[in-house]
C-alpha positions as CSV (number, residue, x, y, z in Angstrom):
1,X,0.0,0.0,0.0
2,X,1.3,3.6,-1.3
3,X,2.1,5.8,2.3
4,X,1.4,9.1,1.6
5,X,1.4,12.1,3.3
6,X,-0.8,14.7,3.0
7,X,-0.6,18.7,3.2
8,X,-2.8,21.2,2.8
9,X,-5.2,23.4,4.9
10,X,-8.4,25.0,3.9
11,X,-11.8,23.6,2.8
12,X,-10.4,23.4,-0.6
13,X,-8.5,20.5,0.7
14,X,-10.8,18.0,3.1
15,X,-12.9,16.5,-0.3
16,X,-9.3,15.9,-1.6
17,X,-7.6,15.1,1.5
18,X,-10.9,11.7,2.4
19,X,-10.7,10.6,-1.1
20,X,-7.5,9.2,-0.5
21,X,-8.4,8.0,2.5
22,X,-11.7,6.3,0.8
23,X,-9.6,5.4,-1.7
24,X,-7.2,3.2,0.8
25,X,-4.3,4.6,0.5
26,X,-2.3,4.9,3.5
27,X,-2.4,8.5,5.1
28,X,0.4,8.2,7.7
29,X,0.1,11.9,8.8
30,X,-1.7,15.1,7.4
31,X,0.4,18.4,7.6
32,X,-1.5,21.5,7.9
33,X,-1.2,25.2,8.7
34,X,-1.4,25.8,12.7
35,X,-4.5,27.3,14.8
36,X,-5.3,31.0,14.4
37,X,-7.4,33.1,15.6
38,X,-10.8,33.7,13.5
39,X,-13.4,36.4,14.0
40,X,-14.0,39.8,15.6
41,X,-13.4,37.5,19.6
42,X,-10.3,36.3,17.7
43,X,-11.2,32.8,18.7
44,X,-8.2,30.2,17.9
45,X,-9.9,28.1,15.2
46,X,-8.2,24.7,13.5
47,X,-8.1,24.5,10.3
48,X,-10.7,23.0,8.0
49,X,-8.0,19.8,7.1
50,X,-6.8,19.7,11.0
51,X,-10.9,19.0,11.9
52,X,-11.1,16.5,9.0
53,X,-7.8,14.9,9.6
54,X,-8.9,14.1,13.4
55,X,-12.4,12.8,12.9
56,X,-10.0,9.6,10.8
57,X,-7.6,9.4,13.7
58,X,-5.0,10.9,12.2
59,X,-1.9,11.8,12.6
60,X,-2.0,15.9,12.4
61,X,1.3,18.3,12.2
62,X,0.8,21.9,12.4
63,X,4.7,23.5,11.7
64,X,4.4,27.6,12.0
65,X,7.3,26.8,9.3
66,X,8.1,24.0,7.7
67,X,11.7,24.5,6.9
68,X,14.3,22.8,9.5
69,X,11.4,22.2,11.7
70,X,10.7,19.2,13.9
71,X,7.8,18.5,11.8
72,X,9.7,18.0,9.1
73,X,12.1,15.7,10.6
74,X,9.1,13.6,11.9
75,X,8.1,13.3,7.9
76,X,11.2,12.4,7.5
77,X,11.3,9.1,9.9
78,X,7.5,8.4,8.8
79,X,9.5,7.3,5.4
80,X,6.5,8.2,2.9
81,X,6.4,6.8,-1.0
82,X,4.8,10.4,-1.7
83,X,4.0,13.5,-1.1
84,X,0.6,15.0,-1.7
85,X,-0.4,18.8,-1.1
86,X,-3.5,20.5,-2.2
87,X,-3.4,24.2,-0.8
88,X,-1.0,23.8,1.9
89,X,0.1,27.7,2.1
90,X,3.8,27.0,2.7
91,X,6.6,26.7,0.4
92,X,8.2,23.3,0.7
93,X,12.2,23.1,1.1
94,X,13.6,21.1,-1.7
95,X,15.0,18.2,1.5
96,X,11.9,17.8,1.5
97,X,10.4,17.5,-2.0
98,X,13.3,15.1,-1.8
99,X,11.9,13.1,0.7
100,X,9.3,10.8,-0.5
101,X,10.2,7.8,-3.2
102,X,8.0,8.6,-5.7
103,X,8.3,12.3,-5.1
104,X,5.7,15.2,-4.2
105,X,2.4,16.5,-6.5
106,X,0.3,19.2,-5.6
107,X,-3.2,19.5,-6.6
108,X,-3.3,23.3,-8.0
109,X,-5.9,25.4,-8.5
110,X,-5.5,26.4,-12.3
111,X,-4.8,25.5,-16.1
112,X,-1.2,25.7,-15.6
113,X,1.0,27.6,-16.8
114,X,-1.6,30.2,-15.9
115,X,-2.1,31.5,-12.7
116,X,1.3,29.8,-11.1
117,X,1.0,31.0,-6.8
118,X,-0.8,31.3,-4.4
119,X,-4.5,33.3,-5.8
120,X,-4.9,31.5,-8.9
121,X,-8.9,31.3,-8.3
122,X,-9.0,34.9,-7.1
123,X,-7.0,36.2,-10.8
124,X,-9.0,34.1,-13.3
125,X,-12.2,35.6,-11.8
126,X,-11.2,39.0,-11.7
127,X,-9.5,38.8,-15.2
128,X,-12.5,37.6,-16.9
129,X,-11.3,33.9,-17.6
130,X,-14.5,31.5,-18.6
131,X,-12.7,28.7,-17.8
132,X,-10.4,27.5,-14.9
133,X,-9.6,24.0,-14.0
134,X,-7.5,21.9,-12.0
135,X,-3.3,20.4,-12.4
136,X,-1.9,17.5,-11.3
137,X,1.5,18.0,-11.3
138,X,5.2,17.3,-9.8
139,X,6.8,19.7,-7.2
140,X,9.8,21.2,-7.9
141,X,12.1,23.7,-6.3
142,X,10.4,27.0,-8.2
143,X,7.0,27.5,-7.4
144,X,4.2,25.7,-9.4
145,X,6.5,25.1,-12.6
146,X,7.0,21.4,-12.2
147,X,5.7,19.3,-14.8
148,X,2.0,18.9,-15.4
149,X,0.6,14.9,-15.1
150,X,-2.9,15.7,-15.8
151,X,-5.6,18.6,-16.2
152,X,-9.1,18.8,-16.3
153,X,-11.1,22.0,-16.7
154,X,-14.0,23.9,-15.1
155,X,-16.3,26.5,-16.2
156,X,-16.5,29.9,-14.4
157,X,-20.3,31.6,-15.0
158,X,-20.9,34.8,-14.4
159,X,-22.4,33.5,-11.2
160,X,-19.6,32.2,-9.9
161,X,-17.1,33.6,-7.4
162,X,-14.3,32.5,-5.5
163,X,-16.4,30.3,-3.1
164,X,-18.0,28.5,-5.5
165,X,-14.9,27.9,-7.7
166,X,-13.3,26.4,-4.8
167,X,-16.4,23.7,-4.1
168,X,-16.0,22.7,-7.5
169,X,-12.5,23.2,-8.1
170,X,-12.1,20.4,-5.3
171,X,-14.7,18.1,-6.4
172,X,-12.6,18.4,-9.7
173,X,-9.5,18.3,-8.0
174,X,-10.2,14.6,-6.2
175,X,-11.6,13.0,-9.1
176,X,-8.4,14.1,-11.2
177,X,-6.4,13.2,-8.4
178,X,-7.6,9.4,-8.1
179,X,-7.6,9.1,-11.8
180,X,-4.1,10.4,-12.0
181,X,-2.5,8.8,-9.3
182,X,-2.4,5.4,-10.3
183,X,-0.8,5.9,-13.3
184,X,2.1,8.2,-11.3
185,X,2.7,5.2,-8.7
186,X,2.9,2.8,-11.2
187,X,5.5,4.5,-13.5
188,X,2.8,4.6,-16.4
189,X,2.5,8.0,-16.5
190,X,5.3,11.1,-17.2
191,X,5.4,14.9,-16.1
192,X,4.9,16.9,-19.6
193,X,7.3,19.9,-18.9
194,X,5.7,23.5,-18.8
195,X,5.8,26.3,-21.2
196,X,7.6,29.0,-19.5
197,X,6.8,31.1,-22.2
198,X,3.3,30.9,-21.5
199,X,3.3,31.2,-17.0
200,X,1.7,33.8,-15.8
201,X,1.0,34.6,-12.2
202,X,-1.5,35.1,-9.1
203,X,0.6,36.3,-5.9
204,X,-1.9,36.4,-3.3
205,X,-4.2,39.4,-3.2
206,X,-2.8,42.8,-1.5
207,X,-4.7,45.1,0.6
208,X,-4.6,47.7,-2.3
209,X,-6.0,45.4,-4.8
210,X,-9.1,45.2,-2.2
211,X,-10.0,48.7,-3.4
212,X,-12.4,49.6,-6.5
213,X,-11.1,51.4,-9.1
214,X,-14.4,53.3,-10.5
215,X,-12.3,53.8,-14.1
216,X,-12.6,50.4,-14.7
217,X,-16.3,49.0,-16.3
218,X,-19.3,47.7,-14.4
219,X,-18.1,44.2,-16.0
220,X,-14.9,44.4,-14.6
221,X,-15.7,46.1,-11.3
222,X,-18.2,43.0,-11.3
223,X,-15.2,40.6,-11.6
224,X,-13.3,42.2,-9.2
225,X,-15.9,42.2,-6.2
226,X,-16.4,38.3,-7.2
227,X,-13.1,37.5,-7.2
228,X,-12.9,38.5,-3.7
229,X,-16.0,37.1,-2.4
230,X,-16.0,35.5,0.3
231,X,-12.3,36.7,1.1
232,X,-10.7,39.2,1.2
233,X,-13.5,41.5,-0.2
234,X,-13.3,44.0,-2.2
235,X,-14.0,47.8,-0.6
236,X,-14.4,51.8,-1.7
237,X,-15.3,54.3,0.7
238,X,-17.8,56.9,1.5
239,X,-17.2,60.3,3.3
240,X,-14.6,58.9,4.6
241,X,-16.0,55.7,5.8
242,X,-14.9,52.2,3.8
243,X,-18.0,50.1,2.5
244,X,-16.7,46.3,2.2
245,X,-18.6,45.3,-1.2
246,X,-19.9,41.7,-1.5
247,X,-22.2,41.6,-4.5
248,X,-23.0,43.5,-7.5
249,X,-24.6,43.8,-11.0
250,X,-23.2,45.2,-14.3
251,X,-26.9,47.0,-15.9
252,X,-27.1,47.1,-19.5
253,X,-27.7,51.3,-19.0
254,X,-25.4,54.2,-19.3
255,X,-24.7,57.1,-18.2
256,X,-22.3,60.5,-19.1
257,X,-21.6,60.6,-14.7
258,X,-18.3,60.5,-13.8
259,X,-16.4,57.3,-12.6
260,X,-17.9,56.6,-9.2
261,X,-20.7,58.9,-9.1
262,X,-24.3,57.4,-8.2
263,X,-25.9,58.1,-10.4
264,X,-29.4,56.6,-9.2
265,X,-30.7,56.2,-5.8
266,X,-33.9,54.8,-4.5
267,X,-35.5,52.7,-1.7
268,X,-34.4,49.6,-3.3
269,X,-31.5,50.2,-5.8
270,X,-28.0,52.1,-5.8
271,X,-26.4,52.5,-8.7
272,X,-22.7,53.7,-9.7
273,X,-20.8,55.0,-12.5
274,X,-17.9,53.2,-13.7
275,X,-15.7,53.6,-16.6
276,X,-16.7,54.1,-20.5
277,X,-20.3,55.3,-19.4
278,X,-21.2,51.7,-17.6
279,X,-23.3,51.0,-14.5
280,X,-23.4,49.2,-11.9
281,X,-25.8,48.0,-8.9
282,X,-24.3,47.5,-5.5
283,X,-26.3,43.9,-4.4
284,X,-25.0,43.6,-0.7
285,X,-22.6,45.8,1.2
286,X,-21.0,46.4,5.0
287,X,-20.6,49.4,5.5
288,X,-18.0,50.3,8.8
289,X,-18.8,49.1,12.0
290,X,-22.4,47.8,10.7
291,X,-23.5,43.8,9.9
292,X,-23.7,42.8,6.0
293,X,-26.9,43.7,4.6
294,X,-28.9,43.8,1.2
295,X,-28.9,46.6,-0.1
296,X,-32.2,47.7,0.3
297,X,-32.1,47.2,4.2
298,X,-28.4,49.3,4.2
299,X,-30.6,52.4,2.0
300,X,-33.3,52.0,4.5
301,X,-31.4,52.0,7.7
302,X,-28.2,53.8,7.7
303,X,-27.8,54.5,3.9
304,X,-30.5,56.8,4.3
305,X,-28.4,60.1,3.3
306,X,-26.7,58.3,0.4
307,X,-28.2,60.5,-2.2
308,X,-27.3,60.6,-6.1
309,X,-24.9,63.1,-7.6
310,X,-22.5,62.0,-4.6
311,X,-19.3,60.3,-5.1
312,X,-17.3,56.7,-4.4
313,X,-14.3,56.1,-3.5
């Protein structure tokens, strides 16, 4: 029986993380990111693999960094034929890609070459992509760029945002996975090198990517608001005060108003100029210090002198 060991850390991981268990392999120990604190009380929260990893009895590792740590040595003596990470959130040392006897595959996120690090749901969504999927392939020292195994791709409708892509990026993800991994063991199946004239790149999302850039269109504003939903959410302000922006809806009308100007305002719709004349209704909002809301609750509670002609951002 193939011994593997498993790393990775948020709910993007569990589905991928029991189907190897169902599957039979042998899952001598499941490496994961450690506690931290969640929520406004800050309580200290395991992770979504940690929770699924001890309801099998498993054996759980939690390094703050992998690199020279005791965790790592403990991998190490556990001997495994391979490594297996699906969203693990550290960068493995090469000793340790070294490790295992049939080496170390990740379960990414994208169509590689596209979208190599660490947001490549978060890009394709905000860039417009129709399509994402998921890669088997081979770890190497540089980041994402090992050679690809398998692929298999998903659809991304314009209903879709990062939450979503994730549940069906990991259904994906398992079923390439188990189809794929048989073939790697065996010796049946190769690594096809990557273009590296085709990689691009999704570092994970900065705090001044959060914020809307009005210029932009009511499509693309669109995709940037669900390319951050759930996490980390995109925001413009107000008089000062930030509104955290959670849904929206690029209208088929125009308007000559300035970038960021609302440019219509009633008891149950707000809508904002963005670039090349396009519009766009706000859906759901936080603004500061309030609960999210709908956005005719927020225009009927403390929206209520949000008027039109004023500016965003």
């Amino acid at each position: 029986m193939t011994k593997i060991i498993f790393m990775g850390t948020p709910a993007f991981s569990v589905p991928i993380l029991e189907s190897l268990i169902e599957a039979g392999y042998d899952v001598a120990a499941v490496v994961t990111q450690p506690d931290r604190p969640v929520g406004r009380k800050k309580i200290i929260t395991p992770t979504p693999v940690k929770e699924a990893a001890l309801k099998h009895d498993l054996l759980v590792l939690q390094p703050e960094k992998i690199s020279g740590s005791p965790e790592m040595e403990k991998i190490k003596e556990l001997a495994p034929d391979l490594l297996v990470t699906a969203a693990f959130g550290q960068f493995l040392p090469e000793k340790l890609l070294q490790v295992p006897k049939l080496g170390a595959i990740n379960v990414h996120a994208s169509l590689l070459p596209k979208y190599r690090g660490g947001a490549p749901v978060h890009y394709a969504i905000m860039e417009g992509e129709t399509e994402t999927g998921v890669t088997i392939m081979e770890m190497i020292k540089k980041m994402d760029a090992g050679g690809i195994f398998s692929q298999q791709k998903a659809a991304i409708t314009k209903q879709d945002d990062v939450g979503t892509m994730f549940e069906k990026l990991s259904q994906v993800g398992k079923e390439l996975l188990l189809a794929t991994l048989p073939k790697i063991i065996s010796g049946e199946l190769k690594p096809t090198p990557q273009n590296e004239a085709e990689a691009t790149f999704s570092p994970n999302i900065s705090r001044e990517q959060e914020a809307i850039d009005w210029q932009k269109t009511a499509e693309e504003v669109d995709n940037q608001v669900r390319g951050m939903h759930p996490w980390p959410v995109a925001f413009t302000t107000y008089e000062g005060a930030r509104w955290k922006i959670f849904r929206t809806t690029p209208l088929e009308e125009t308007t000559t108003a300035a970038p960021g100007t609302i440019v219509s305002r009633s008891k149950k719709a707000l809508h904002i100029a963005c670039g090349n004349g396009t519009v766009l209704a706000v859906d759901e909002l936080q603004p500061a210090g309030k609960a999210k809301q709908a956005i005719q609750a927020f225009l009927n509670g403390s929206g209520q002198t949000v008027a039109e002609g004023q500016q965003v951002g």
